[in-house]
C-alpha positions in Angstrom: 0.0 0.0 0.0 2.9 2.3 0.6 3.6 1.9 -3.1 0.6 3.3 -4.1 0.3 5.9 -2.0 3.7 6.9 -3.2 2.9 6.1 -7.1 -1.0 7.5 -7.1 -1.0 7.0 -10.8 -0.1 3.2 -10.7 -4.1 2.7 -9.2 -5.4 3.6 -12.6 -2.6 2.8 -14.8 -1.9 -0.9 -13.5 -5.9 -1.5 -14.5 -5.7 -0.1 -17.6 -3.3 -2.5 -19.1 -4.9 -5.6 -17.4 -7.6 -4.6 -19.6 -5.7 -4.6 -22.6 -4.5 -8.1 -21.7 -7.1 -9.3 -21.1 -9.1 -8.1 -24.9 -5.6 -9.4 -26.0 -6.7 -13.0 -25.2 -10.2 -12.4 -25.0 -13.1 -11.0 -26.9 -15.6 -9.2 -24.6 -18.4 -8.3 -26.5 -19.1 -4.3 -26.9 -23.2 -4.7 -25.1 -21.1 -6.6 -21.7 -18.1 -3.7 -21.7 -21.0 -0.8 -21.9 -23.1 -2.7 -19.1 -20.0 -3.1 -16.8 -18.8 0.5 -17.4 -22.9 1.9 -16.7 -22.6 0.0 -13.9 -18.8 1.1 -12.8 -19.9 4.9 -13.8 -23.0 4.8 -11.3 -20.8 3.3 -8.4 -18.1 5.5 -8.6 -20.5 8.4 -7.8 -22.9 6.3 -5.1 -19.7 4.5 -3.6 -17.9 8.6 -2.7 -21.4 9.7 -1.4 -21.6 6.7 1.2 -18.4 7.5 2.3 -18.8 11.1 2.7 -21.5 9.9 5.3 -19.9 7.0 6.8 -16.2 6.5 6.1 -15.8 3.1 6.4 -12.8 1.0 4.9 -14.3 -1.2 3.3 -16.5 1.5 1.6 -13.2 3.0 0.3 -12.2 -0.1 -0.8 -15.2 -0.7 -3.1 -14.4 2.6 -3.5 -11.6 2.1 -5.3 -12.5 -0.9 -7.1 -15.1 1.0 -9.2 -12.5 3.2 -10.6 -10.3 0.2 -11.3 -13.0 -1.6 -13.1 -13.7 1.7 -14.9 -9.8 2.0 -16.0 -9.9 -1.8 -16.8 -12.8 -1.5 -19.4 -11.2 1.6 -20.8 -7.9 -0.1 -21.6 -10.3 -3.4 -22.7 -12.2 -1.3 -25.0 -9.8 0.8 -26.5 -7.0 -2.2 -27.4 -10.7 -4.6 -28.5 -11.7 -1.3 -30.8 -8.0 -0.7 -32.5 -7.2 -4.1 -33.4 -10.6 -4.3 -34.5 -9.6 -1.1 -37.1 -6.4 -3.0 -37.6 -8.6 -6.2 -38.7 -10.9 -4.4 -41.2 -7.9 -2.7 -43.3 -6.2 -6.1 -43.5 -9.8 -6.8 -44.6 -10.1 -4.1 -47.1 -6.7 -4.7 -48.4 -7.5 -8.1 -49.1 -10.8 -7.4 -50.7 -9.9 -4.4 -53.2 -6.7 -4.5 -53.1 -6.2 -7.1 -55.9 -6.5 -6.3 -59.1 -4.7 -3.7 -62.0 -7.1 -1.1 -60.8 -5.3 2.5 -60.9 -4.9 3.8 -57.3 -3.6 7.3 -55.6 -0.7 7.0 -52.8 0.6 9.4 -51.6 4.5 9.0 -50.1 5.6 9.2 -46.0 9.1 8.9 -46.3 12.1 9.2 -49.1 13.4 6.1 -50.5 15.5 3.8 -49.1 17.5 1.0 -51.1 17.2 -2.4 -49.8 17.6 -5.9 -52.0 18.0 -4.5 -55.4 14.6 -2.1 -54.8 13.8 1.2 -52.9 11.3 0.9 -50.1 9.3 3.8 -49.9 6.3 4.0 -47.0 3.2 5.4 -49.0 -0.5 5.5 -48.0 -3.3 4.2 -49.8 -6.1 6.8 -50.3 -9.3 5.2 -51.1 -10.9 7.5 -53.9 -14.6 6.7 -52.8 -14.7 7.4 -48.7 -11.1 9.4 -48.7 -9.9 6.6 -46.3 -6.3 6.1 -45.8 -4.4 2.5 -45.3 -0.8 3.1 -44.6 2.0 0.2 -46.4 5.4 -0.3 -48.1 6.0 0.2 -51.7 9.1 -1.2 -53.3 10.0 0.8 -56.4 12.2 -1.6 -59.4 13.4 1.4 -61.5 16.2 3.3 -59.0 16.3 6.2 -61.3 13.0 7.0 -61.2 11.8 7.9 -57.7 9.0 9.8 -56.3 10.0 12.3 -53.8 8.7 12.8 -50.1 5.2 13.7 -50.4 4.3 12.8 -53.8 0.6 11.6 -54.3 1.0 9.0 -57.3 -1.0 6.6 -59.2 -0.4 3.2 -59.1 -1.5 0.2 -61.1 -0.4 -2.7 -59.4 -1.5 -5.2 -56.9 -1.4 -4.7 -53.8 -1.0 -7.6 -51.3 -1.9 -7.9 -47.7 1.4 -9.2 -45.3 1.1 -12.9 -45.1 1.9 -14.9 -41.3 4.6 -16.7 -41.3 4.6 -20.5 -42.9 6.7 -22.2 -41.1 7.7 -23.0 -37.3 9.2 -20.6 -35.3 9.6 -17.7 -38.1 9.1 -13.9 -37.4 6.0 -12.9 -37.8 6.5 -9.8 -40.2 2.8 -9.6 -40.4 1.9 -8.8 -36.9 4.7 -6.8 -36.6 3.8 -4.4 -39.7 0.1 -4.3 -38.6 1.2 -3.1 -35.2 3.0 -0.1 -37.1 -0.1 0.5 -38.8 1.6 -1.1 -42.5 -1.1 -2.8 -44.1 -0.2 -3.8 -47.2 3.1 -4.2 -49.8 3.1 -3.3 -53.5 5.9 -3.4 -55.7 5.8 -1.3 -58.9 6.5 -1.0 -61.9 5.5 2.2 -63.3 3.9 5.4 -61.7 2.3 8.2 -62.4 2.4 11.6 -61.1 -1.6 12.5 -59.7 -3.1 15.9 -59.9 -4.2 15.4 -56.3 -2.2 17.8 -53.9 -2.1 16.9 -50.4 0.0 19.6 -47.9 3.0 17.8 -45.9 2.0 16.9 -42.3 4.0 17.8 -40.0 5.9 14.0 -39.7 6.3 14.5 -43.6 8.6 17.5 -42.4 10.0 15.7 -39.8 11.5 13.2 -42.4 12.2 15.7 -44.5 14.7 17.8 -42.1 15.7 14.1 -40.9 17.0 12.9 -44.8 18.7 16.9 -45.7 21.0 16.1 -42.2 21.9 12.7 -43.0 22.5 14.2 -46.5 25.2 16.5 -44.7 26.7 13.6 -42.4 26.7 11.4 -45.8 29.1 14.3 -47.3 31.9 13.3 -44.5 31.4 9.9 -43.7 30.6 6.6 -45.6 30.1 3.1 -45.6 29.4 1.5 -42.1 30.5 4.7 -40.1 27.8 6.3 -41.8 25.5 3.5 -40.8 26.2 3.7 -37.5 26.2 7.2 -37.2 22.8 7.6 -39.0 21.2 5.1 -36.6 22.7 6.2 -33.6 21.6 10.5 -34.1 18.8 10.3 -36.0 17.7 5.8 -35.7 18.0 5.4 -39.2 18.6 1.9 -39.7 17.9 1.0 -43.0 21.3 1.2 -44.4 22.9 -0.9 -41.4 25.0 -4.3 -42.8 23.7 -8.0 -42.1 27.4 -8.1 -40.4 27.5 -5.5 -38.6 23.7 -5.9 -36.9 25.1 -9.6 -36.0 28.3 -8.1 -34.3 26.5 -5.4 -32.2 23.7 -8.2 -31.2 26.1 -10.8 -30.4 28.5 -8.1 -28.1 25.6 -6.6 -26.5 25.7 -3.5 -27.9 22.3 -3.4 -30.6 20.7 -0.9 -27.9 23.3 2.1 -28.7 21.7 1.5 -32.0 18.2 2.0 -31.7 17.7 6.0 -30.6 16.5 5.6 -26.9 16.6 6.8 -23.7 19.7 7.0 -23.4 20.2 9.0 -26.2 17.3 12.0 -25.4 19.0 11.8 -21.8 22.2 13.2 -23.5 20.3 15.6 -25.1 18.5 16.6 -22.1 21.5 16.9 -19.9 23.3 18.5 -22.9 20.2 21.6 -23.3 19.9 21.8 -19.5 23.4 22.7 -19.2 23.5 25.1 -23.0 20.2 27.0 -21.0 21.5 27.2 -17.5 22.1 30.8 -17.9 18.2 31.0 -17.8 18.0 30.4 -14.2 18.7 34.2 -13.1 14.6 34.7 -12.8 11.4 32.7 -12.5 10.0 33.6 -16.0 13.8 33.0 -17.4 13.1 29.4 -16.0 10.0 28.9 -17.5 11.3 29.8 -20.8 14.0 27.5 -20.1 11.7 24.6 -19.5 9.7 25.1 -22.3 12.7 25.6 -24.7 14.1 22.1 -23.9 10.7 20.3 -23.7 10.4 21.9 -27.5 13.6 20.8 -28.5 13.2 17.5 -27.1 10.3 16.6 -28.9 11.4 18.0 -32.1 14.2 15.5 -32.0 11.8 12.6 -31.0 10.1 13.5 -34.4 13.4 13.5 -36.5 14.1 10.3 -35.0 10.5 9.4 -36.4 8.6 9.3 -32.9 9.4 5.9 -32.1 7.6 4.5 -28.7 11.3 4.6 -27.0 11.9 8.0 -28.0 8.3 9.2 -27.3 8.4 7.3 -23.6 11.7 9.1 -23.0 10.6 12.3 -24.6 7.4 12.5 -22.3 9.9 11.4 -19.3 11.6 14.2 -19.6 9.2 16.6 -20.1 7.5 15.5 -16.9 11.1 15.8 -14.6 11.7 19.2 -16.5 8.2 20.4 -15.2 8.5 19.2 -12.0 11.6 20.6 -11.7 9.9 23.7 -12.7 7.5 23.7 -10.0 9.8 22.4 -7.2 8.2 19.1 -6.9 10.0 15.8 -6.1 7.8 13.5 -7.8 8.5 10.1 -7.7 10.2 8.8 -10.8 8.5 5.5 -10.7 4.5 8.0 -11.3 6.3 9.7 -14.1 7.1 6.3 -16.0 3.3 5.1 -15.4 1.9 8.9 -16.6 4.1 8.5 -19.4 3.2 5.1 -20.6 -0.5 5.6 -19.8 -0.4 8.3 -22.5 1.5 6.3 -25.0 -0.8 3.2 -24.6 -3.8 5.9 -25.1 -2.6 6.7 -28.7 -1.8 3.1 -29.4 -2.4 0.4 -27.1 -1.3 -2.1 -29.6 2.5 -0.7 -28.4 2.1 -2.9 -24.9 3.3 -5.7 -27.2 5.7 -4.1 -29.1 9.3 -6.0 -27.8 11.1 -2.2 -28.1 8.2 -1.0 -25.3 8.6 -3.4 -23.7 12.4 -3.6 -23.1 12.4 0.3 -22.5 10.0 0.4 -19.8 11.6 -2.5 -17.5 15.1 -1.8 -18.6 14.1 2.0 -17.3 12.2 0.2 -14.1 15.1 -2.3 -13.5 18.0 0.9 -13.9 15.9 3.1 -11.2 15.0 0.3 -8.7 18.6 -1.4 -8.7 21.3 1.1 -10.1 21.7 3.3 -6.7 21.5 0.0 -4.8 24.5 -1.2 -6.6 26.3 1.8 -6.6 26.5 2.2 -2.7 28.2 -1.7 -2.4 31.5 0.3 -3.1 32.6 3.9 -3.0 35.3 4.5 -5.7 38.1 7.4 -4.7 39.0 8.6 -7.8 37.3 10.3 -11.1 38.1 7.5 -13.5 37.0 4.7 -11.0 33.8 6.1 -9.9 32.6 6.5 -13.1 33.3 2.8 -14.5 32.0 1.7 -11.3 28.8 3.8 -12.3 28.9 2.7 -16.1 29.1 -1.5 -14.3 25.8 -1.0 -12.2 23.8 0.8 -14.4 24.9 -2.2 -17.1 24.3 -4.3 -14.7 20.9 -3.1 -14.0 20.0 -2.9 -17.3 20.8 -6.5 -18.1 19.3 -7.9 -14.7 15.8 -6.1 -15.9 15.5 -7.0 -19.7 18.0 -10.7 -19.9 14.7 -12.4 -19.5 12.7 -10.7 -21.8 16.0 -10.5 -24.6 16.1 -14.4 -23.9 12.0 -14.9 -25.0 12.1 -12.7 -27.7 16.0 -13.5 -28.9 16.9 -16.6 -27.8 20.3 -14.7 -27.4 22.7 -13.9 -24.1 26.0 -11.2 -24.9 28.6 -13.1 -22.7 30.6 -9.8 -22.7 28.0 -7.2 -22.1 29.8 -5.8 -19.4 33.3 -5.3 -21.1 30.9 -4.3 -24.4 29.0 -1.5 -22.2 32.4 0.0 -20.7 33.4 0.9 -24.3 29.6 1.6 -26.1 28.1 4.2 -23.8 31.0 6.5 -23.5 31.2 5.9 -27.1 27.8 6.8 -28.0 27.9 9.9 -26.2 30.9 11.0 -28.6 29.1 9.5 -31.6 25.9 11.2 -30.8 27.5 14.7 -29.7 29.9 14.2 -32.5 26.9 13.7 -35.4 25.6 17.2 -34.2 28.9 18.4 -34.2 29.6 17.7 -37.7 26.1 19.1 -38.9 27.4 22.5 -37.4 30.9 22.4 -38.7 29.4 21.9 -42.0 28.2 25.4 -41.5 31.4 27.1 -40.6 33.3 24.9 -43.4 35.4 22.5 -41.3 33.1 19.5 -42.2 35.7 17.8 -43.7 38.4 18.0 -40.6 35.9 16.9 -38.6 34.3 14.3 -40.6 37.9 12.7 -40.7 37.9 12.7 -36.9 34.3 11.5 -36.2 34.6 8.5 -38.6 37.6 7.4 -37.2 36.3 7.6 -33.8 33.3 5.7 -35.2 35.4 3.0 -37.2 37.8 2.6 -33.7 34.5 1.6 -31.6 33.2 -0.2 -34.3 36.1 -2.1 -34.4 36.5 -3.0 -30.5 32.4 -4.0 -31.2 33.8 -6.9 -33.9 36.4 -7.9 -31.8 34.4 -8.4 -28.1 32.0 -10.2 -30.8 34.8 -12.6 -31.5 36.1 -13.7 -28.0 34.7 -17.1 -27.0 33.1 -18.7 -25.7 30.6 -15.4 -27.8 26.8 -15.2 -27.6 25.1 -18.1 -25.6 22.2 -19.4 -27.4 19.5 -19.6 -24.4 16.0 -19.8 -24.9 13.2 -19.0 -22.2 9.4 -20.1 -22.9 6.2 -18.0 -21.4 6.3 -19.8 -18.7 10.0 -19.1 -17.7 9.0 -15.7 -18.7 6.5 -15.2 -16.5 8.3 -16.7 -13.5 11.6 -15.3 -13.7 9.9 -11.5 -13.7 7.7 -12.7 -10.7 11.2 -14.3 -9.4 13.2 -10.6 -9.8 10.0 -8.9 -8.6 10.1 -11.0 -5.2 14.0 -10.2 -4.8 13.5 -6.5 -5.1 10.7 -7.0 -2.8 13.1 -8.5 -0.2 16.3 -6.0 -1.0 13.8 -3.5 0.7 11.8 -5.2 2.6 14.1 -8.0 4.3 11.7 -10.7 5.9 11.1 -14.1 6.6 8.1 -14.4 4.2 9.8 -12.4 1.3 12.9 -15.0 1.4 10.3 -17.5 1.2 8.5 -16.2 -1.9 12.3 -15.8 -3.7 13.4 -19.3 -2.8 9.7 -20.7 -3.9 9.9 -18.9 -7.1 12.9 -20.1 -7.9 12.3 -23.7 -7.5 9.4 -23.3 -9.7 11.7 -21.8 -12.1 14.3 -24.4 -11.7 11.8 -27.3 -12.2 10.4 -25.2 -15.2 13.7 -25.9 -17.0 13.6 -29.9 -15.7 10.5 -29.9 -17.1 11.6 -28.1 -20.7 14.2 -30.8 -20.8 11.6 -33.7 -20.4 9.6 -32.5 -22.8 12.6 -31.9 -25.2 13.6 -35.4 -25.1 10.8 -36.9 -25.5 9.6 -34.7 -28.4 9.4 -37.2 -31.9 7.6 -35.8 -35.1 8.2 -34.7 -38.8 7.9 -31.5 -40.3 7.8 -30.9 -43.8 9.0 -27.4 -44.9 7.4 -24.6 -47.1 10.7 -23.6 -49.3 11.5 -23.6 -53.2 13.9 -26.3 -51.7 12.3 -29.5 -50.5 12.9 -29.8 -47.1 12.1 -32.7 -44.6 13.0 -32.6 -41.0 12.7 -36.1 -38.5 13.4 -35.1 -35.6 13.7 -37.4 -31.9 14.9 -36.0 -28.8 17.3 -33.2 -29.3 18.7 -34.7 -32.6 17.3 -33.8 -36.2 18.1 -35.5 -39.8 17.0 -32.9 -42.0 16.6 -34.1 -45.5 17.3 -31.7 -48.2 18.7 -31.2 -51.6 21.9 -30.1 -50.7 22.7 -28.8 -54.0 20.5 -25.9 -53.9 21.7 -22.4 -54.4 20.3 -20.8 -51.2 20.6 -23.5 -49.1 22.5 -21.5 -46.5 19.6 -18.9 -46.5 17.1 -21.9 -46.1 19.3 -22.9 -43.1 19.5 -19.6 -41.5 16.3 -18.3 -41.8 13.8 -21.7 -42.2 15.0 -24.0 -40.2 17.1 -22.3 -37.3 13.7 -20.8 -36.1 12.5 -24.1 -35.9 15.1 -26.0 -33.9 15.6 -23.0 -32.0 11.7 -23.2 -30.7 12.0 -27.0 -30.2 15.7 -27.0 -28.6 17.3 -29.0 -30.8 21.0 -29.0 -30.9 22.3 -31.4 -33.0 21.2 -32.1 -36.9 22.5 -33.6 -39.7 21.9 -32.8 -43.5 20.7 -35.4 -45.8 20.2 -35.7 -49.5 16.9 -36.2 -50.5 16.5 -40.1 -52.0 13.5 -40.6 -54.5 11.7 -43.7 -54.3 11.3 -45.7 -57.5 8.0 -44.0 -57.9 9.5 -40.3 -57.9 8.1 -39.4 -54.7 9.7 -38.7 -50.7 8.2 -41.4 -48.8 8.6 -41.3 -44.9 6.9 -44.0 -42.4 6.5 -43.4 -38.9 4.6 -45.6 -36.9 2.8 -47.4 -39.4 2.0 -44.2 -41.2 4.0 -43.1 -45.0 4.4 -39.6 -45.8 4.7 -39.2 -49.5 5.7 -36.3 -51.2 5.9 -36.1 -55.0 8.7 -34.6 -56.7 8.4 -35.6 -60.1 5.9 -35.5 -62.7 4.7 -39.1 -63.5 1.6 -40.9 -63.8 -0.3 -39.9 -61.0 -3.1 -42.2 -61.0 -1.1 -45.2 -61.1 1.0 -43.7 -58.0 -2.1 -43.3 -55.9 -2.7 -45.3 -52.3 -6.0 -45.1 -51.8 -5.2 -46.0 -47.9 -6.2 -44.6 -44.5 -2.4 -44.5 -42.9 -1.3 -42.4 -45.9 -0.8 -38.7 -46.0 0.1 -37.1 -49.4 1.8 -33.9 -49.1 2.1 -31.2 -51.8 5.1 -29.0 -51.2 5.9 -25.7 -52.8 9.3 -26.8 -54.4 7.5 -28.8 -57.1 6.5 -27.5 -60.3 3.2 -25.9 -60.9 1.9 -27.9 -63.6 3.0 -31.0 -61.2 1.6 -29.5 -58.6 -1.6 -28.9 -60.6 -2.1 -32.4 -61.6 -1.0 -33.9 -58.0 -3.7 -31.8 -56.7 -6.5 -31.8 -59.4 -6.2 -36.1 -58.9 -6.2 -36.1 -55.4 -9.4 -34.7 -55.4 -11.0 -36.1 -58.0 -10.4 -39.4 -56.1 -11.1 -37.4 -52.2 -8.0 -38.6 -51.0 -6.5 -36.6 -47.8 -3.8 -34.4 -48.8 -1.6 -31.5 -47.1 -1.0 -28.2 -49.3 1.6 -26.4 -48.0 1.2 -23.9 -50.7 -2.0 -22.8 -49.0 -1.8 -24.3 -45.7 1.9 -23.9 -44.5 4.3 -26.2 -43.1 3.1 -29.9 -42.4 3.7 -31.3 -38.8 2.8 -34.2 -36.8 4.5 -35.4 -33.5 4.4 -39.0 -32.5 4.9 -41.2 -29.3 7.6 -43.2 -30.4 9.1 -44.6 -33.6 
């Protein structure tokens, strides 16, 4: 209770997203949510009245549970309502979307080059209701471009993002829908429209965003321009395979991605520029407002993204109360601050980068001045490394489970990769801005030379930390060991303040749960037994028993090593499997994969023969169609199969085919 007396905001906030967790998993219908919040709405009001007259506890307790019900249905409603918006463009997309029709789009952002193409966000405007659907247009021709802001015709089909097909895969789709990208069209031609739509003010944004990384591009190039353009302004579009592999492996993606971090340098950096504004009260007020301005104008060069936003807002809030003399607690201006975020887009409680930034900030605030005071460092260089190790520390206490759910990945050296990153990032970000100026003045050159060197130096210590075994450790947590390692770290914070008998208990219960959580993974693990049959232009079969895998393939296939690192990594990765072999594929006499498992054959035609003669007509017989065979083989596999109603898999339209089995 002292919490919440302490965090006010957390009695409304903590409600809300249950709410949206629970419409997550859950569809209420809309007639139940509007009789609930009648019925919250008229207690609220009767509930304060009785207590006015007789103030009893447990009439503030009901009290209170009104106004958390009332919270609850507002986060339920609003998160049921905007995936429901999200739903019906996926919808409409899908509906009108195919075709040659001519449409209008207008363009959010300049192009950017990626695979041979230039990816271009665009909106869809819908010529009969004025609607707009937001997607990604890849553009063939690289010399002819539409410009930020164009509104252009389009003839081409436009295709709603597909989920992924096989196990374990990224699923692009729900991550574009939750950016509000709908759709993907790749064109061919274009034409300019004589509809004019003004630039919004995020069409600005992007356009002051691409003229300064115009001006860094004159100075730097290659991957110290990458790194620089991501780190100032998070523009990551131009960032190498190798050198997003190195920074994730070391540790050290988050200097990366424009966070906190980053709008706490420029916080600190305006609040010390402005400090000669703090002669008079109305000098002070200008002062706060200057920075909260200058602050948010960043977050929208950086493109407004929910890390920048959260920290943006953060700031704002500690600049005001600062303003008014208030000590606020930190822990109320994370909840105000995420409360409005989730507001605009509730969807963003599931977004992995929320996420992460809101318990990395929690875990940093909670643990990072607990650390600090195990040791007190005598000297200037000492105190500060000491400082830099807890607050990394901190950091990776807070988000390791989370990191290990969503990226199976733990950086080994995060410590020794956070020592050299930080400090770095601070020169790379002051140094971006630096360079922008100097450009002015005409001494871009002198120090361009100097601030990609410094760049290529700490890019360099990045490779080799990436390098030193034993490197990344390939972990993986489930939801389960999700859930109970956060309820584990919550407990132990718990009894770093509060030091009792029951607390130690809770921590030590946790933890055997968690322990036996992982017995129990490796149970299951060994005892798992199945096929899966692949969708890939290479035919891919995977047996698997136990830990071990025989993955039959045709090893002669020109993007086999693509197929291995993008197919079917995911899906040992999600099933724990650490040890596979590759085997060629072996045709049967009859042209066709055939697999047996318990009494049960697989087949899986390859070749084009006489498929009426080839058919089993038997009960423990699965055909499967795969996408590596030809269509017209594919068209008369299928077209038999049905004429003669025997059960078949189509992994064309279905996805990947898997079955487990109790033993072989």
């Amino acid at each position: 209770m002292i919490f919440f007396r302490l965090n006010p905001f957390a009695r409304i906030f903590l409600p809300f997203i249950f709410g949206i967790i629970l419409t997550y998993f859950l569809f209420i219908p809309y007639w139940a949510l509007a009789i609930l919040f009648l019925g919250s709405l008229l207690g609220i009001p009767s509930s304060y009245l009785i207590c006015l007259k007789n103030d009893s506890r447990w009439i503030r307790i009901v009290f209170g549970l009104f106004i958390s019900l009332l919270f609850l249905l507002i986060g339920a409603f609003h998160f049921q309502k905007t995936n429901q918006n999200s739903k019906s463009n996926v919808d409409l997309v899908k509906r009108i979307g195919a075709g040659d029709d001519l449409r209008i789009f207008r363009t959010k952002s300049a192009p950017k080059f990626k695979n041979h193409t230039c990816k271009v966000d665009v909106e869809w405007i819908l010529a009969s209701t004025g609607q707009k659907i937001n997607g990604i247009a890849y553009f063939k021709d690289s010399n002819n471009l539409p410009e930020l802001g164009d509104v252009i015709s389009i003839s081409n089909e436009l295709e709603a993002f597909s989920n992924p097909t096989n196990p374990g895969q990224f699923n692009y789709a729900s991550y574009a829908n939750g950016n509000d990208w709908y759709f993907s069209v790749f064109v061919d031609n274009w034409y300019n429209s004589e509809l004019e739509i003004p630039l919004t003010l995020k069409d600005k944004f992007s356009a002051l965003r691409e003229y300064l990384l115009g001006i860094i591009g004159l100075y730097i190039h290659g991957d110290e321009f990458s790194i620089s353009s991501a780190l100032v302004f998070g523009e990551k579009a131009s960032l190498s395979p190798e050198i997003k592999e190195a920074y994730s492996g070391a540790g050290a993606m988050h200097v990366l991605a424009v966070s906190g971090l980053h709008v706490g340098l420029v916080y600190l950096f305006l609040k010390y520029l402005l400090s000669f504004l703090n002669r008079t009260r109305k000098s002070q007020i200008l002062k706060t407002l200057i920075i909260i301005a200058l602050i948010f104008t960043y977050a929208g060069i950086t493109g407004f993204s929910p890390s920048v936003t959260r920290a943006s807002f953060m700031f704002s809030l500690i600049a005001v109360s600062g303003l008014l003399r208030r000590s606020s607690s930190i822990y109320n201006i994370i909840f105000v601050s995420a409360f409005g975020m989730l507001l605009y887009d509730p969807r963003l409680l599931f977004s992995v980068s929320f996420q992460l930034s809101y318990i990395a900030v929690i875990g940093i605030i909670f643990l990072y001045p607990r650390l600090f005071l195990l040791w007190n460092p005598k000297t200037w260089l000492t105190y500060n490394i000491w400082s830099l190790v807890c607050l990394s520390f901190a950091a990776q206490v807070s988000t390791f489970a989370l990191a290990l759910y969503y990226f199976k990945l733990f950086p080994t050296w995060f410590l020794l990769t956070n020592l050299i990153v930080v400090p770095g990032a601070m020169v790379e970000l002051g140094g971006g801005f630096v360079l922008i100026a100097s450009h002015f003045i005409g001494l871009g050159e002198w120090v361009g030379w100097l601030y990609g060197n410094i760049i290529w130096a700490i890019n360099q210590a990045v490779l080799f930390i990436d390098s030193i075994p034993p490197g990344p450790l390939q972990i993986s947590f489930n939801g389960l060991q999700l859930f109970v390692s956060y309820l584990f770290i919550g407990f132990l914070f718990l009894l770093i303040d509060f030091p009792k008998k029951r607390n130690l208990y809770a921590v030590m219960g946790v933890f055997v749960v968690l322990l036996s959580s992982f017995g129990q993974e490796k149970i299951k693990t060994q005892l798992q037994k199945g096929i899966i049959v692949y969708d890939s232009k290479n035919t891919m079969v995977e047996v698997y028993f136990g830990d071990k895998s025989i993955i039959y393939m045709d090893t002669t296939f020109h993007k086999i090593k693509e197929d291995l690192k993008y197919i079917i990594a995911p899906s040992l990765k999600l099933r724990n499997t650490t040890n596979y072999n590759l085997a060629p594929i072996n045709l049967d006499s009859l042209g066709s994969l055939t697999y047996q498992i318990n009494n049960k054959k697989y087949k899986i035609p390859v070749k084009d023969l006489d498929v009426k003669e080839l058919v089993d007509n038997s009960q423990d017989q699965v055909y499967i169609l795969t996408s590596s065979i030809k269509p017209n083989v594919y068209r008369k596999w299928k077209s038999t199969l049905d004429s003669l109603d025997i059960q078949y898999w189509d992994i064309r339209k279905q996805g990947y085919f898997s079955e487990t089995h109790e033993g072989f």
